[in-house]
C-alpha positions as CSV (number, residue, x, y, z in Angstrom):
1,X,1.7,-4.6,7.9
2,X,-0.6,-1.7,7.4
3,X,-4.2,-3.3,7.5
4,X,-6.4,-1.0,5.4
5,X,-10.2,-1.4,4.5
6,X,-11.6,0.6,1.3
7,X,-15.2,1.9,1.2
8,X,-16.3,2.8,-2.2
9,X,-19.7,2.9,-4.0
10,X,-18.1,2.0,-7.0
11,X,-16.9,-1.3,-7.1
12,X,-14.2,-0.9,-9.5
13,X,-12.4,2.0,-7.3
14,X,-12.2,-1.1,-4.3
15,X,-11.2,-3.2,-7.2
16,X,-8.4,-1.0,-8.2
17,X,-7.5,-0.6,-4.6
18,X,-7.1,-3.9,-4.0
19,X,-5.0,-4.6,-7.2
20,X,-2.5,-1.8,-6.4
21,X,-1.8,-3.2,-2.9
22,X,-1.7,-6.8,-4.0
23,X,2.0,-7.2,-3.8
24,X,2.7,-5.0,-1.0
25,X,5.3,-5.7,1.4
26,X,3.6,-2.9,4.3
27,X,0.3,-2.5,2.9
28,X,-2.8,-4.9,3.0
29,X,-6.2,-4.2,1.5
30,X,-8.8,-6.5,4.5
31,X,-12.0,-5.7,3.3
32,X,-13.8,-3.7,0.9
33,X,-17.8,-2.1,1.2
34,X,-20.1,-0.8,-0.7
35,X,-22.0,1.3,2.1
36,X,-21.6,2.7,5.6
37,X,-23.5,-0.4,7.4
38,X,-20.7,-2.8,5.5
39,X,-18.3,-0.5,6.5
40,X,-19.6,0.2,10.2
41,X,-20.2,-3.6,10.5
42,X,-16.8,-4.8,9.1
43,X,-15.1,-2.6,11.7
44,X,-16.8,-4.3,14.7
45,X,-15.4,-8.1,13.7
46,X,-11.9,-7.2,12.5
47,X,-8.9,-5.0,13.0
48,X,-8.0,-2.1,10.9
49,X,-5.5,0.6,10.9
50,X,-7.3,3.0,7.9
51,X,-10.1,3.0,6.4
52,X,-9.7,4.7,2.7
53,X,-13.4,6.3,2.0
54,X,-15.5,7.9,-0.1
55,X,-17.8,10.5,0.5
56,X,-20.7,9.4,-1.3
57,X,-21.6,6.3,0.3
58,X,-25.1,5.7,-0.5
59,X,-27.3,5.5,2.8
60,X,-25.4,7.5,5.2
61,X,-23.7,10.9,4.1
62,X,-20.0,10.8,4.3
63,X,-19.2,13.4,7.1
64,X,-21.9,11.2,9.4
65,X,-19.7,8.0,8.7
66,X,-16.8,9.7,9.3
67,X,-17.8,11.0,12.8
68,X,-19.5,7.8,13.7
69,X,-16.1,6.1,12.8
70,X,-14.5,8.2,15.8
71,X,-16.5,8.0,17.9
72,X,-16.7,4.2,18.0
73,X,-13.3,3.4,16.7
74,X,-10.9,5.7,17.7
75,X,-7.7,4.0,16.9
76,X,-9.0,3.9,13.3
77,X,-7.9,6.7,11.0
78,X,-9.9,7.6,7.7
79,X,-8.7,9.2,4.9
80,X,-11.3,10.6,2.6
81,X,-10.7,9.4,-1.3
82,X,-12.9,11.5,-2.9
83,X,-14.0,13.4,-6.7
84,X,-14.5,17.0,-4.9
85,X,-12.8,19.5,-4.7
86,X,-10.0,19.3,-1.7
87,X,-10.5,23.6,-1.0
88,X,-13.6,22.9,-0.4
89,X,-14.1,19.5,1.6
90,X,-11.0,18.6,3.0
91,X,-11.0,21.3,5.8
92,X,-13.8,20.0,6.4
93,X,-13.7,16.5,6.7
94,X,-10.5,17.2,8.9
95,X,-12.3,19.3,11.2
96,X,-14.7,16.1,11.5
97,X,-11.7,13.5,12.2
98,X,-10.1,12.2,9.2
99,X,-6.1,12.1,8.8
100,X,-6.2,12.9,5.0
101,X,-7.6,13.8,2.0
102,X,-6.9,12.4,-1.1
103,X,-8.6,13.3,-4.2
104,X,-9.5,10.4,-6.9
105,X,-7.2,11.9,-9.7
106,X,-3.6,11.7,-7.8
107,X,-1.1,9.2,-8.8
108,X,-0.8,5.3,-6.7
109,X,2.7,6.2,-5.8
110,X,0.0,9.0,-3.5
111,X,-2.1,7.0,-2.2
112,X,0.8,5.2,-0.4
113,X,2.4,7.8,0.7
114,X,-0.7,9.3,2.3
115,X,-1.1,5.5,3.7
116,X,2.0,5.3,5.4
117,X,1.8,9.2,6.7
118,X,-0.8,8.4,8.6
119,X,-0.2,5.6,9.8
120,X,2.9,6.9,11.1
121,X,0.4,9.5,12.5
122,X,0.4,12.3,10.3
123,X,-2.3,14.3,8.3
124,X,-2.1,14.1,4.9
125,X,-3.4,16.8,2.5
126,X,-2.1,17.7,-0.8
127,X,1.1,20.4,-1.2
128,X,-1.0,23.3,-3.0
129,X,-4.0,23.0,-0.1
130,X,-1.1,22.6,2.7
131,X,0.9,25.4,1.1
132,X,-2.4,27.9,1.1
133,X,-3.4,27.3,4.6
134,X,-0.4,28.8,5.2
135,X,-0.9,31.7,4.4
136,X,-4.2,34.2,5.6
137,X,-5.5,36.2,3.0
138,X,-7.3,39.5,3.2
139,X,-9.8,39.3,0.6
140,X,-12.4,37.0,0.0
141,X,-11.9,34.3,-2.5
142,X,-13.7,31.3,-3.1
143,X,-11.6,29.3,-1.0
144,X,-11.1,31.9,1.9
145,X,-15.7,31.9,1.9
146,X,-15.5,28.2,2.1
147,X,-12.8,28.4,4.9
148,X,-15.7,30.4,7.0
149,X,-17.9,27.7,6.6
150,X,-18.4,25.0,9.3
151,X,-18.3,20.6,8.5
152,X,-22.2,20.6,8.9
153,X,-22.6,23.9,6.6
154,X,-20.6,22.2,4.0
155,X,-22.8,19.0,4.7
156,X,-26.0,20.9,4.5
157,X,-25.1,22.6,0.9
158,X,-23.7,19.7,-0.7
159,X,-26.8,18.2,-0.2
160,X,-28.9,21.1,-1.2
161,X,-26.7,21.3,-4.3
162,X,-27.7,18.0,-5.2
163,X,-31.1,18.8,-5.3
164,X,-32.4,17.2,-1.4
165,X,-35.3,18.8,-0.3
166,X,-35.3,20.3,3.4
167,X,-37.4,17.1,4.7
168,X,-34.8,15.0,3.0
169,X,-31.8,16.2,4.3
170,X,-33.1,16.5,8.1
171,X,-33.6,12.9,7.6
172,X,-29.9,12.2,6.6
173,X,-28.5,14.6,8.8
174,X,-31.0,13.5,11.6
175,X,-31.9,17.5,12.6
176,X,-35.4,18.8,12.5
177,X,-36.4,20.9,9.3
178,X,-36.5,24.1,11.2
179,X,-32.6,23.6,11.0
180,X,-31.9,23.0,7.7
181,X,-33.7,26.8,6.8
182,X,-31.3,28.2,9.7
183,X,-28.2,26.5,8.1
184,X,-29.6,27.8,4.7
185,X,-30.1,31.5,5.9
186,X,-26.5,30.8,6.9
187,X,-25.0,29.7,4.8
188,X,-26.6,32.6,1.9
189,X,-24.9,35.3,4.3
190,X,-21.3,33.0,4.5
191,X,-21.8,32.8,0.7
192,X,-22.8,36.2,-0.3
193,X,-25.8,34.8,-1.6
194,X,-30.0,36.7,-2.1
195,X,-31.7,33.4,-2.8
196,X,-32.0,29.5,-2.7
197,X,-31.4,29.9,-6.7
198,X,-27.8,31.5,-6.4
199,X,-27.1,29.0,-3.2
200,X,-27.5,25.9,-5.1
201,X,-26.1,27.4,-8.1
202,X,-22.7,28.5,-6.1
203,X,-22.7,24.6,-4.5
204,X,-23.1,23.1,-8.0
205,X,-20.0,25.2,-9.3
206,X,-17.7,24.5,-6.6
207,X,-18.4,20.8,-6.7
């Protein structure tokens, strides 16, 4: 039996979780949370094989989770359930540990295959992102700029696209202010980017 915790900000995602797997011969739901300290917390008392999380937990950002998650749990594996975009955040949240990537719109029959992939120790990302990273490119798409960018870049304009100011996301990220304005000079050279404006206007469109 595949023991598998869901942590979701919106109760009725854990809900529908939960209801999916109720009859499952090789899949359990244990535990759902509503943050990253229910989730951090819940891992310490009980066994789990895979966590299924979002990104947007509300007090700790999802990469954060995600790394603290390794660090402290190794034999756990995450896969990220999320609303955006996989060319853009899955790389990513790979990079930072996770086993998969799963976006919020694909089918149930998915989200147990992706389950039982990596439990079987697999990654699991979608056909269309596995099929393009397949392939190099020579020009510079969207996707290909995104590609250059590293798992705390994409931290540091997701939060900037939201509308944190520098203080704010030095706190989440816990780096020093002086940081953030590196990652944003950055990140507007990565981006081919001239200002803050067009920075948080590219992050909002690619959300």
């Amino acid at each position: 039996m595949i023991r598998v915790l869901v942590a979701d900000h919106q109760p009725i995602v854990s809900y529908g979780i939960r209801v999916l797997f109720e009859n499952s011969a090789d899949i359990k739901i244990v535990n759902t949370a509503n943050s990253a300290k229910q989730l951090l917390d819940y891992l310490k008392k009980s066994n789990t094989d895979i966590v299924l999380m979002t990104m947007d937990l509300p007090d700790i950002n999802g990469i954060t989770v995600l790394r603290t998650i390794k660090k402290e749990f190794n034999d756990v594996s995450v896969i990220i359930f999320s609303t955006h975009p996989e060319d853009i955040y899955a790389i990513s949240a790979i990079k930072a540990g996770a086993s998969g990537y799963l976006s919020k719109t694909v089918t149930t029959s998915t989200i147990k295959r992706a389950i039982l992939k990596v439990f079987k120790g697999g990654i699991y990302v979608s056909k269309e992102l596995a099929e393009s990273l397949t392939f190099e490119k020579n020009n510079l798409g969207t996707m290909n700029l995104y590609k250059k960018l590293s798992t705390r870049e994409v931290e540091v304009l997701k939060l900037i696209s939201s509308g944190k100011r520098n203080k704010d996301i030095a706190d989440q990220l816990n780096i020093n202010e002086k940081t953030v304005s590196t990652y944003k000079l950055r990140l507007m050279k990565k981006l081919n980017v001239s200002n803050l404006v067009e920075l948080i206007d590219h992050g909002r469109q690619n959300k």
